[in-house]
C-alpha positions as CSV (number, residue, x, y, z in Angstrom):
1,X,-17.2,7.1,-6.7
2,X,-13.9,5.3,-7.6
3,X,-11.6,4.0,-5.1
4,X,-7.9,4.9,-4.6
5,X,-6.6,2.7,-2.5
6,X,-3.3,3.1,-0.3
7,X,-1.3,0.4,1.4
8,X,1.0,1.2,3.7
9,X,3.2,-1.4,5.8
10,X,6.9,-2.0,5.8
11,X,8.3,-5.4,3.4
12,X,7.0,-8.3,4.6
13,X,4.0,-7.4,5.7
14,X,1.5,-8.5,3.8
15,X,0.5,-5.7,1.7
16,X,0.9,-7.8,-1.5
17,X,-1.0,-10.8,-0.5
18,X,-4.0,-8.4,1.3
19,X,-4.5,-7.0,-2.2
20,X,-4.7,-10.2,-4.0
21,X,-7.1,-11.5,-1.5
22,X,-9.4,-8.4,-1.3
23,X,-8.5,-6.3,-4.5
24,X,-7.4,-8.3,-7.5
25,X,-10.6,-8.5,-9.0
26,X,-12.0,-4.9,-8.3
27,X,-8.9,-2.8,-8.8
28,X,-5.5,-1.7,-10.7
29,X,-2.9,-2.4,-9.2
30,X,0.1,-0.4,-9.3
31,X,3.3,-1.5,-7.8
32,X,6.8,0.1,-8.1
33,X,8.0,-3.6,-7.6
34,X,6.8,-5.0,-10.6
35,X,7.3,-1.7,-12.9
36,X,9.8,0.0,-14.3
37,X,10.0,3.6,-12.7
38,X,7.8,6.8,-11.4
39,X,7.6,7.7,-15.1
40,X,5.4,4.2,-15.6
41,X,3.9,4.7,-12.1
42,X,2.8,8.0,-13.5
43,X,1.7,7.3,-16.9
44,X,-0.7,4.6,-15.3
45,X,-2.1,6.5,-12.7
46,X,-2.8,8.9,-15.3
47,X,-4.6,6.5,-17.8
48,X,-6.9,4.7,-14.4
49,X,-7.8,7.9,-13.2
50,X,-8.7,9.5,-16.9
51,X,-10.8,6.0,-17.1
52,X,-12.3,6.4,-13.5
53,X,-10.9,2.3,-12.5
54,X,-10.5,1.7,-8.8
55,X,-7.0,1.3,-8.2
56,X,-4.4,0.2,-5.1
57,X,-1.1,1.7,-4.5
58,X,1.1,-1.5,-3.5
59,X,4.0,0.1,-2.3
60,X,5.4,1.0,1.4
61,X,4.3,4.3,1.5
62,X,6.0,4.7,5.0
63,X,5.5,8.7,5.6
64,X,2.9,10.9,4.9
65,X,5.0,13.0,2.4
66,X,5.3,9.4,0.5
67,X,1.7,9.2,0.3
68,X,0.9,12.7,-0.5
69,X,1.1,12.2,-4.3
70,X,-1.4,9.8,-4.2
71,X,-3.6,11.5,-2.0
72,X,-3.7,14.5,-4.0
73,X,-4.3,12.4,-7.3
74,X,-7.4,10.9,-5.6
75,X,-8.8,14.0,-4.6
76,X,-8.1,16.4,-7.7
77,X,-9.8,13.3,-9.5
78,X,-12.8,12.8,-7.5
79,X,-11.5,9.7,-5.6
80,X,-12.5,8.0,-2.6
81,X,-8.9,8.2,-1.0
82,X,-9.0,5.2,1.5
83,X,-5.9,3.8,3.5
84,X,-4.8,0.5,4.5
85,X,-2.1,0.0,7.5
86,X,-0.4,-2.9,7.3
87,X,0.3,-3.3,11.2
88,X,3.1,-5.5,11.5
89,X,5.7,-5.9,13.7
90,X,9.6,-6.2,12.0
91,X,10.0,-9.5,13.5
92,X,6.6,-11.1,11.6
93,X,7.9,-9.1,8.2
94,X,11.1,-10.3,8.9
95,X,9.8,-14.3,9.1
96,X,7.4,-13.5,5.9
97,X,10.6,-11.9,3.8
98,X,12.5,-14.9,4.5
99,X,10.0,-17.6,3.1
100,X,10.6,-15.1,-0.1
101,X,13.2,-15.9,-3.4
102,X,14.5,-14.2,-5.7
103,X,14.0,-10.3,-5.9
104,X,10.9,-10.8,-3.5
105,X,13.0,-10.9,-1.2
106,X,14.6,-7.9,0.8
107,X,17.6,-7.6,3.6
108,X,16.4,-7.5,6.9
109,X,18.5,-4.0,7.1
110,X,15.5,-2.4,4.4
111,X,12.8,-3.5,7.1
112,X,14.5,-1.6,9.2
113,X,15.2,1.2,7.9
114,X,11.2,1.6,6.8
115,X,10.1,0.8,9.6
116,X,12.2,3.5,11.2
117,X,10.3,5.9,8.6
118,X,6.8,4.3,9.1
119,X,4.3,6.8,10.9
120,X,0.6,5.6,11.0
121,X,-2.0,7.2,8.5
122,X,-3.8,10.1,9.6
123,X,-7.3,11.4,8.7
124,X,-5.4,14.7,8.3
125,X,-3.4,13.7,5.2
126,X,-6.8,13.9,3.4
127,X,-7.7,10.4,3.9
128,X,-11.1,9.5,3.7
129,X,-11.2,5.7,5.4
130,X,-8.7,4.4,7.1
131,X,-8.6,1.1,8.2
132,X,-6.0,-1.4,10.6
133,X,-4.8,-4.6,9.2
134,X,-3.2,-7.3,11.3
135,X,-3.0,-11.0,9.8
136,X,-3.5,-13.9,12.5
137,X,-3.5,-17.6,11.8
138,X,-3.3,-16.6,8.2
139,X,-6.2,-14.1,7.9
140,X,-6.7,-10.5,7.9
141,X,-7.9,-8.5,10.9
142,X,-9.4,-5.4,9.5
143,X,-10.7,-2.9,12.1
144,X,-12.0,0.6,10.8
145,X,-9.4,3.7,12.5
């Protein structure tokens, strides 16, 4: 069964980086960051599901309305819907956004503001894994929910 693969975690904290450590070789990636729209975000997730890839969403996905697209994609096409919770305080993603250049990096007010929106996944958004993800001394701490 494929994989569709949700991060969620305000900027700054780590989701990027967690996929290219775990997922980079196994898995799309889709990104609003590094294309140009919804309509492009839609198109691909329509060619990687129609091909049955394993992909990761690598946006913020703060609220469960924001990942309720996804979700339903997965399911309607016979995905493994699993979820990744960046767990991060503001102050960490804060200290990680400003080691960032260029449009990497966000203001400090946009960590905010997410993180005021951020509610932790729930196995009742249709989630079949979810997992916790803290980073210490530079590596992931990934605990099952």
């Amino acid at each position: 069964m494929p994989e569709l693969i949700v991060l969620v975690g305000v900027p700054g904290s780590g989701k990027s980086t967690f996929y290219e450590s775990k997922f980079i070789k196994t898995h799309e990636r889709i990104s609003l960051d590094l294309i140009s729209g919804r309509k492009r975000e839609d198109k691909l997730l329509d060619k990687y599901t129609n091909e049955k890839l394993n992909i990761v969403i690598d946006n913020t996905n703060p609220s469960a309305i924001d990942r309720m697209k996804y979700i339903r994609i997965g399911k309607h096409n016979n995905y493994k819907v699993i979820c990744y919770f960046l767990d991060s305080t503001p102050e960490e993603s804060k200290k990680r956004n400003s080691t960032r250049s260029g449009k990497k990096r966000v203001p400090d007010i946009a960590i905010d503001v997410i993180q005021s929106r951020l509610e932790k996944p729930s196995y009742e958004e249709g989630i079949d894994e979810i997992w916790n993800v803290k980073i210490s001394n530079n590596k992931f701490i990934i605990n099952r929910k």
